[in-house]
C-alpha positions as semicolon CSV with decimal commas, in nm:
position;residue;x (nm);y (nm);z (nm)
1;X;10,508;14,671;10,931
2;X;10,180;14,876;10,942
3;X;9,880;14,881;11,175
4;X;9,524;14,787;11,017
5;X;9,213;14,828;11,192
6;X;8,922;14,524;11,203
7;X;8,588;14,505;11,100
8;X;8,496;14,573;11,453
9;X;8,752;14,898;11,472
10;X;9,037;14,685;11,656
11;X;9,413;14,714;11,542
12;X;9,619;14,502;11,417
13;X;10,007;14,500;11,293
14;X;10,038;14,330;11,012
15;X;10,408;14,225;10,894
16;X;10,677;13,953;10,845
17;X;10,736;13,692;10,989
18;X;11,071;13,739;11,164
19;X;11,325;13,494;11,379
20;X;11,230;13,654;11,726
21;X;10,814;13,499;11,673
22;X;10,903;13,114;11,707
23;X;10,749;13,067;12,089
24;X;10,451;13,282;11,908
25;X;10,418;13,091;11,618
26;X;10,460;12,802;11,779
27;X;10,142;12,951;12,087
28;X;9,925;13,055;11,780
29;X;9,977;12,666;11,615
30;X;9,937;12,528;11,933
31;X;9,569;12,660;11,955
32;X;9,428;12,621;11,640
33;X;9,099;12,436;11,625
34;X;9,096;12,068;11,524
35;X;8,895;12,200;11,260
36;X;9,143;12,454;11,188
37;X;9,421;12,219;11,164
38;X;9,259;11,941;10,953
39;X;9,232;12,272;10,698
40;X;9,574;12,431;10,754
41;X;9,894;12,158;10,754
42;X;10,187;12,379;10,504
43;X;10,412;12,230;10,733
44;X;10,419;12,058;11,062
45;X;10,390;12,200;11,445
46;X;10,664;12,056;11,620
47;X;10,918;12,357;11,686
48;X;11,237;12,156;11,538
49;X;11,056;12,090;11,206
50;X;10,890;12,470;11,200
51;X;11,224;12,540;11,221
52;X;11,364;12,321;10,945
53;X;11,080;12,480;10,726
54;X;11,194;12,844;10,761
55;X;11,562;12,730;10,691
56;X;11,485;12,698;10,330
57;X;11,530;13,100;10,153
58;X;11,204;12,965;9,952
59;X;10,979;13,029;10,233
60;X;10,822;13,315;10,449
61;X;10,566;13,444;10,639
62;X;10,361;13,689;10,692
63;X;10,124;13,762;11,053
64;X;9,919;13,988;11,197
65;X;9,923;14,054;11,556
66;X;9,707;14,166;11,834
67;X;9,931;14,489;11,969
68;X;9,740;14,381;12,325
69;X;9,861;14,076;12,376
70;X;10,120;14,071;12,085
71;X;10,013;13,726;12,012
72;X;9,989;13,601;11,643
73;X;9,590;13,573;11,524
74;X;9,670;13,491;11,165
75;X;9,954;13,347;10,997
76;X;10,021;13,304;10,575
77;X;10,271;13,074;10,488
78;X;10,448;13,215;10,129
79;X;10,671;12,965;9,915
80;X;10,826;13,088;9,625
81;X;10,706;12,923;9,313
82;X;10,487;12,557;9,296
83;X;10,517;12,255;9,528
84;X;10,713;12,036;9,278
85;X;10,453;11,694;9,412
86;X;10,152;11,932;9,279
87;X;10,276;12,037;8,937
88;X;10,172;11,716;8,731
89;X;9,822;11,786;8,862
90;X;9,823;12,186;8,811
91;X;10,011;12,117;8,455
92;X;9,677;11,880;8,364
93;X;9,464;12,221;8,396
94;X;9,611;12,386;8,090
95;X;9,768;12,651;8,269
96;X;10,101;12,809;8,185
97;X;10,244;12,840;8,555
98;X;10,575;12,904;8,570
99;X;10,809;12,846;8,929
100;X;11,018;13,209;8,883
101;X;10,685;13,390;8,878
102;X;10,499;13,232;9,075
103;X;10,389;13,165;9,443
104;X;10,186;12,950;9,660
105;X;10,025;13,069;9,972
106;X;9,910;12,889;10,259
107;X;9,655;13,167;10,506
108;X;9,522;13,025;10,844
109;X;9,331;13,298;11,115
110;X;9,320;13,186;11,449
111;X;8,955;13,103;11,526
112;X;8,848;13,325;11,742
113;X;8,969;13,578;11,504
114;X;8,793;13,433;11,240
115;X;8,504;13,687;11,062
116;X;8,673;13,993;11,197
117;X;8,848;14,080;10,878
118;X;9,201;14,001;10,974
119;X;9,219;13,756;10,708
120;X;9,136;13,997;10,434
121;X;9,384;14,244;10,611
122;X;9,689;14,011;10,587
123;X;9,599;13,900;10,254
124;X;9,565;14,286;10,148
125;X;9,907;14,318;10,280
126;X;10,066;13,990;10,139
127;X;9,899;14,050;9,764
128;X;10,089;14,456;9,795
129;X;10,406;14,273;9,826
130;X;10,391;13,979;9,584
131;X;10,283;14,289;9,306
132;X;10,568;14,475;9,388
133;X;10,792;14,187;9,376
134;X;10,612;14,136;9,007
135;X;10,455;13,798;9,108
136;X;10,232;13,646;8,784
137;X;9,980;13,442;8,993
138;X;9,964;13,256;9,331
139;X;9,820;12,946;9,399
140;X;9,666;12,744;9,700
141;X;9,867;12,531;9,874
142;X;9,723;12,209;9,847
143;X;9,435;12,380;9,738
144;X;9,088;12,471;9,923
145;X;8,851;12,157;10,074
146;X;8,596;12,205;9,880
147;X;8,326;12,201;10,214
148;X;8,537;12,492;10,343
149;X;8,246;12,729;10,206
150;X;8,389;13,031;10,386
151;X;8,714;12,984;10,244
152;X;8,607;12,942;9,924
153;X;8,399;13,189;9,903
154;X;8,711;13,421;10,028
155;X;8,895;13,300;9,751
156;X;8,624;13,388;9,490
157;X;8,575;13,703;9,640
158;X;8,971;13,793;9,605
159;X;8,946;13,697;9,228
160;X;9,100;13,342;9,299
161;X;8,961;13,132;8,969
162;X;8,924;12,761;8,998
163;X;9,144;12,518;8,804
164;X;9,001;12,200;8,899
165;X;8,930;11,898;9,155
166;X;9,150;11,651;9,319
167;X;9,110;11,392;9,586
168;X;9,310;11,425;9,919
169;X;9,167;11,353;10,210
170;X;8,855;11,483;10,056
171;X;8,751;11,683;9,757
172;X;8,980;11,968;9,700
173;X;8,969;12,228;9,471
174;X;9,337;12,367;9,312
175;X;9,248;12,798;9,296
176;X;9,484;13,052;9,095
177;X;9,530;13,426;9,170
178;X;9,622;13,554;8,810
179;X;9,832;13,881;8,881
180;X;10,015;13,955;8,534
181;X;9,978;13,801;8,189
């Protein structure tokens, strides 16, 4: 756990996920734009299937909280290694990817939050621990919509590198986060 401070000097506590923050996960999920949602769906929002999710050892979270109202303002869903449905596609870019070394990462900030620099914060803080953990790469979880400019561009920015396009709901855009060779 550690306490980061915002673009616009406001902390933050930025840590994991733990089994006491399902009422607050479940608030901050709850309130997310429509907007928001039709960009962020790792998993459903119904409490018994969050739940179900966080059951399997292969994934985690990570939040950051306002220490005001100790609600969560940004959430990053962490599964180790590749969704097995997307590996066809991510195999057709060429790109050695393997599941032991590997994550895929799912960030949402709640949107009034959103342009304060708690994204960058938590993914600071997530990218520390997949390096010390010796993570290879990471990769988007059912990739970035490609009209999500702000996302993208946060990507880019974060040395994400773009694999190629796919259909879903959309045009989507599969991103890697090469860590280790």
């Amino acid at each position: 756990m550690m306490t980061a401070l915002t673009k616009q000097n406001k902390p933050v506590i930025l840590r994991q996920l733990d089994g006491n923050d399902l009422d607050r996960l479940l608030a901050y999920l709850h309130q997310l734009s429509p907007a928001t949602v039709k960009r962020f769906q790792p998993h459903s929002f119904h409490k018994e299937e969050v739940v179900n999710f966080y059951h399997h050892h292969e994934h985690e979270a990570w939040v950051a909280v306002d220490p005001s109202s100790e609600n969560i303002i940004a959430y990053t869903v962490l599964k180790k290694g590749y969704l097995h449905h997307d590996y066809p596609r991510l195999q057709q870019y060429g790109v050695d990817i393997s599941y032991d070394h590997c994550y895929t990462i799912a960030p949402s900030v709640t949107d009034e939050w959103q342009s304060t620099g708690v994204g960058q914060l938590l993914f600071n803080n997530v990218l520390t621990e997949m390096k010390n953990r010796n993570v290879k790469q990471i990769i988007l979880w059912g990739g970035v919509q490609t009209d999500n400019y702000k996302a993208v561009r946060f990507y880019q920015k974060n040395g994400f590198r773009s694999l190629g396009h796919f259909q879903y709901n959309g045009l989507n855009e599969d991103m890697l986060l090469q860590l280790i060779d």
